[in-house]
C-alpha positions as a printed NumPy array, in Angstrom:
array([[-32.417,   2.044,  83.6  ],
       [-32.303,  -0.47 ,  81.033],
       [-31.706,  -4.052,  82.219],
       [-30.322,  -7.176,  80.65 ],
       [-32.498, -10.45 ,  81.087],
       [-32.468, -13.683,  79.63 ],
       [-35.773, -15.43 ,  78.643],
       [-37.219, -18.14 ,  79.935],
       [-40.474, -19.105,  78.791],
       [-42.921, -17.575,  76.06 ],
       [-46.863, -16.925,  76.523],
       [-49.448, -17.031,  73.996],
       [-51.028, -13.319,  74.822],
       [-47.574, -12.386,  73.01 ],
       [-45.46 , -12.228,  76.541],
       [-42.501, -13.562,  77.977],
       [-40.963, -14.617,  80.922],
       [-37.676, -13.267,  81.327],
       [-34.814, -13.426,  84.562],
       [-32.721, -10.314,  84.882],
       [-29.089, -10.213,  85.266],
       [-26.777,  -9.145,  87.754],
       [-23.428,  -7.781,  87.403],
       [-20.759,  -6.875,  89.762],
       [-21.151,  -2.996,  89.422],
       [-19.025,  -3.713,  86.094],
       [-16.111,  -5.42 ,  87.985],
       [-16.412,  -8.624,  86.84 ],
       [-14.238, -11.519,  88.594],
       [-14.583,  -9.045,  92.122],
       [-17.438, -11.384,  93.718],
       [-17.282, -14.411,  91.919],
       [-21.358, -14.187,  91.025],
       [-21.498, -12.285,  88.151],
       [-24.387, -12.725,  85.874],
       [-26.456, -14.359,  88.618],
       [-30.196, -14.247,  87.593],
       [-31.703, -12.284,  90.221],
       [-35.301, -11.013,  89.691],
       [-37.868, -12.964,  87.048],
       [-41.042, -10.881,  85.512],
       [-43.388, -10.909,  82.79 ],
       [-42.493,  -8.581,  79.746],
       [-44.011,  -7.324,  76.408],
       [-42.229,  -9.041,  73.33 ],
       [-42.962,  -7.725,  70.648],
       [-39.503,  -8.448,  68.785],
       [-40.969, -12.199,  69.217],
       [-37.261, -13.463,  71.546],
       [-37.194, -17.168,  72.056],
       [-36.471, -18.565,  75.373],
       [-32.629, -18.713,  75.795],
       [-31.985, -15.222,  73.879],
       [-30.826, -11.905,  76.   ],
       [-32.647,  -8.898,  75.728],
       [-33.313,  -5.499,  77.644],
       [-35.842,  -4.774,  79.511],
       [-37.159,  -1.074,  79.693],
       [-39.869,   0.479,  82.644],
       [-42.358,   2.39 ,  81.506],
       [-41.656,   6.14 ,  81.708],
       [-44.673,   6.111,  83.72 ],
       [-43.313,   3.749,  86.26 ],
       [-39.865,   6.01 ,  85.934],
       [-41.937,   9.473,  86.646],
       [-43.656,   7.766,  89.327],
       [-40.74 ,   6.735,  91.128],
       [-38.777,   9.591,  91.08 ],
       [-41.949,  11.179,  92.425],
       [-41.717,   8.851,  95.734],
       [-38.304,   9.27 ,  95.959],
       [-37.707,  12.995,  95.442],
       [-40.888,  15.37 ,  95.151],
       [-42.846,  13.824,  97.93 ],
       [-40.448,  14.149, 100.974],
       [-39.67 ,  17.777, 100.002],
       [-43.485,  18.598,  99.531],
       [-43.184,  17.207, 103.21 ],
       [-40.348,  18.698, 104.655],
       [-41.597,  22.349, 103.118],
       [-45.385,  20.989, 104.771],
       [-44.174,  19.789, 107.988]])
């Protein structure tokens, strides 16, 4: 689930502000908006990027557990429940 991002601006608690990037589901030229930036949030960066550079952006396995927990476990738990 690794997405690419470009980023944007720095912040002196040792954040960034990055924009992800959207492909064309790998078909480039199909849509004619490939590499639109799409969805902007506030990252760790510890690699120390400066604004301008591309890097990936990785959830949390936390966030990952959690929402394959909403997505999967909890409407089985409630179809078995009723």
């Amino acid at each position: 689930m690794d997405r690419q991002a470009r980023v944007r601006q720095l912040y002196e608690d040792g954040t960034a502000l990055v924009l992800c990037t959207e492909s064309c589901a790998m078909e480039c030229n199909q849509c004619g908006g490939c590499r639109r930036e799409t969805e902007g949030l506030v990252a760790r960066n510890p690699e120390g990027a400066l604004p301008g550079e591309l890097v990936l952006v990785r959830p949390h396995r936390r966030q990952l557990l959690m929402a394959w927990l909403m997505l999967f476990a909890l409407p089985i738990v409630g179809f078995f429940t009723g």
